[in-house]
N, C-alpha and C positions, 0 to 999 in steps of 0.2 A: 650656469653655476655662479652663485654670488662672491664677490672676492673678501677675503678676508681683512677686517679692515685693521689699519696699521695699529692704530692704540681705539681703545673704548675702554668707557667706563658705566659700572650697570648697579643703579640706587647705592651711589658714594655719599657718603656720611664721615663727617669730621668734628665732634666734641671735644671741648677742650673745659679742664675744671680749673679755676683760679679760687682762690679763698673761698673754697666749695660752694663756689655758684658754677655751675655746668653753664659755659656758652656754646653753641649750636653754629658751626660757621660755615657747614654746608651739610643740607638738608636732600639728599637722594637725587644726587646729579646722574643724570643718565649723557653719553656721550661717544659717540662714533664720529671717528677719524677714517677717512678711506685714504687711500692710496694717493700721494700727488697732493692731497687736498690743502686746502691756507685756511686758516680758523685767526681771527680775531677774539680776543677773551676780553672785555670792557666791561666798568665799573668803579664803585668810588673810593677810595680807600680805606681801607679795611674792609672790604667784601667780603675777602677772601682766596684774590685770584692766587698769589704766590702759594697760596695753599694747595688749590685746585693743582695747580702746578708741580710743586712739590709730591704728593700721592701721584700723578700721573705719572712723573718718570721714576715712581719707587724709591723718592727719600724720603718719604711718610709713608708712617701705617693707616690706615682709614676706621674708623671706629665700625663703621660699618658698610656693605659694596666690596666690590670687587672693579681689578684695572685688567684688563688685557692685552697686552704687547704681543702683534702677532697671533693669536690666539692662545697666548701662556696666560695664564693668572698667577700674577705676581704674588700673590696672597698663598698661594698654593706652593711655595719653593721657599727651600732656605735663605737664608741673606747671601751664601755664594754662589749661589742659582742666580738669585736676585739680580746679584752685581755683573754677572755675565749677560742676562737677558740687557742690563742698562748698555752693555760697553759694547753688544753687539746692536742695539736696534734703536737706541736710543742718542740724539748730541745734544746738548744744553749751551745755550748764549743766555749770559746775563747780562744786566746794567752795567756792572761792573766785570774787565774783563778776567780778573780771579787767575792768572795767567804765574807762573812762577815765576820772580825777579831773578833767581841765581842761573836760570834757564836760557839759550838762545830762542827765537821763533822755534826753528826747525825742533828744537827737543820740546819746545813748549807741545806742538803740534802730533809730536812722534808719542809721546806720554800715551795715549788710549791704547795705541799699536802694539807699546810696550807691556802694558799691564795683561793686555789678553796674550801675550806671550807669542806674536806675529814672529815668522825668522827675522831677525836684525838685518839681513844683506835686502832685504824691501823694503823695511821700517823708514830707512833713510829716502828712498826714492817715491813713496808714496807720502810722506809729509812733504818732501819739496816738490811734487807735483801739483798738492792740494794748495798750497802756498806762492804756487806761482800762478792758481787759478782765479786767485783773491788779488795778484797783481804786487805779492810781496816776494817775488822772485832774487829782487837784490839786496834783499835783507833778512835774510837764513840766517844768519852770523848774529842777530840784533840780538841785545839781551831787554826786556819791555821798555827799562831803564831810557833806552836809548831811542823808541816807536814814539811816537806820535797815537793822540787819543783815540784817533781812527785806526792807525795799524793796529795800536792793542787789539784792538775791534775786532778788525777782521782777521787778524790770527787766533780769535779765540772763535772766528766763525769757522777760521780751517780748522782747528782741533774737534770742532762737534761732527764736522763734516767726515774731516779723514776714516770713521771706520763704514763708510758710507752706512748711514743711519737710517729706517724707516723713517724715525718722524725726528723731525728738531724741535724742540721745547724754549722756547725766548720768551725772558722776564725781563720787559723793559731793556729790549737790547742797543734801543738809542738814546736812553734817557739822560745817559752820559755826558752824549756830545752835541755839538751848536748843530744847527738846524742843516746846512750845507753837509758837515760831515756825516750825519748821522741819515740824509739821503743818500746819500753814498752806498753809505752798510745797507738800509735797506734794499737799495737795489739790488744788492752782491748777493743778500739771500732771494730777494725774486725770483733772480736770473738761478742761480742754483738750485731753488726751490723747482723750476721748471726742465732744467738742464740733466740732472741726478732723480727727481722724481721724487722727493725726501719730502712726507708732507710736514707743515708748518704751523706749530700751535703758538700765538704769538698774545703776549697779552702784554698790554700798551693802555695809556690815557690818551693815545693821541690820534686825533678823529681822522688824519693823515695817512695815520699807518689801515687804523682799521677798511678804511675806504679800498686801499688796495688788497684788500682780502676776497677770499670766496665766500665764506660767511664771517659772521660780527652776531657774535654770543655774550650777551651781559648776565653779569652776576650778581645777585641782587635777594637780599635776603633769604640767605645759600640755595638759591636754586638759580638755575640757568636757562633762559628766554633766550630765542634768535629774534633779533631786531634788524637782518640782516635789509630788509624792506626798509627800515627806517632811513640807510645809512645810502642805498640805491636811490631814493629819493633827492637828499641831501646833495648827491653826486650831480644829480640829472640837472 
């Protein structure tokens, strides 16, 4: 029996009209995620990837296609359908970590737990579990203010993680930081990518990150190529 794969996308289509010229910025993306998997998303800027991106974990509508989370179509459910299928199966890392200033970690972290309405007497003990897994164990109490450009980091890589997610969606989740720190983070999703099972759509300029991928998909005049051989080659 085939498994269900975590997110797919089947002929996504994304028009966008400016001063009624229709631009065209992805043209019938087809796209299976399984289980565990690491996907690299590469190309130049403005392709389109934060788009791609965007419609996959359902903060875009798609002009045309359809996305499946788990085998739901997003397409097919109200926006608070929508917002449940994101809070249960989906965690997002960005460039920036989007983390709230008035917030500690631990609440920064506990916020998803919160919103799907978890009991509170576990909320606390599964954010400072996730939090101590990322190695931010002595700084619960932190408010972002006070982290360092890597803690932000990876307390915003505990908040995607915490409601243990199918797949994580990262837009430029090092683009932030210097080169040292921002191995760092990638490793912490590797190792967690592998550890939890959570597969990994990761879309980066940086031939570093893609190399440690399972595939490496470019985007490119909105359709989407595995040039996953290119990129094995380059390694060898």
């Amino acid at each position: 029996m085939n498994e269900v794969p975590s997110l797919e996308c089947r002929d996504l289509a994304r028009r966008f009209t400016e001063g009624g010229v229709v631009i065209n910025v992805l043209n019938g993306i087809d796209l299976s995620v399984a289980p565990g998997e690491r996907i690299a998303i590469v190309g130049y800027s403005g392709a389109g990837k934060t788009t791609l991106l965007q419609l996959l974990g359902g903060l875009d509508t798609p002009t045309a296609g359809e996305v499946r989370v788990r085998g739901q179509n997003l397409s097919a459910v109200d926006n608070a359908q929508r917002g449940l299928i994101r809070n249960r199966h989906l965690g997002f890392v960005y460039q920036f970590h989007h983390l709230l200033p008035e917030f500690t970690a631990l609440e920064n972290v506990a916020m998803p737990l919160l919103v799907r309405r978890d009991p509170v007497a576990t909320i606390r003990v599964r954010a400072r579990e996730v939090l101590e897994r990322v190695g931010l164990g002595a700084r619960l109490d932190h408010r972002p203010g006070e982290l360092s450009g890597g803690e932000r980091q990876r307390v915003a890589v505990a908040r995607a993680l915490v409601t243990e997610p199918a797949v994580v969606l990262a837009d430029e989740p090092t683009g932030n930081l210097d080169r040292k720190t921002g191995e760092t983070v990638l490793e912490l999703m590797l190792s967690l990518n592998r550890e939890l099972g959570a597969s990994l759509v990761i879309v980066t300029h940086e031939a570093r990150i893609a190399e440690r991928m399972g595939r490496v998909l470019r985007l490119q005049d909105g359709r989407l190529d595995d040039i996953s051989a290119e990129y094995r080659q380059q390694a060898s």
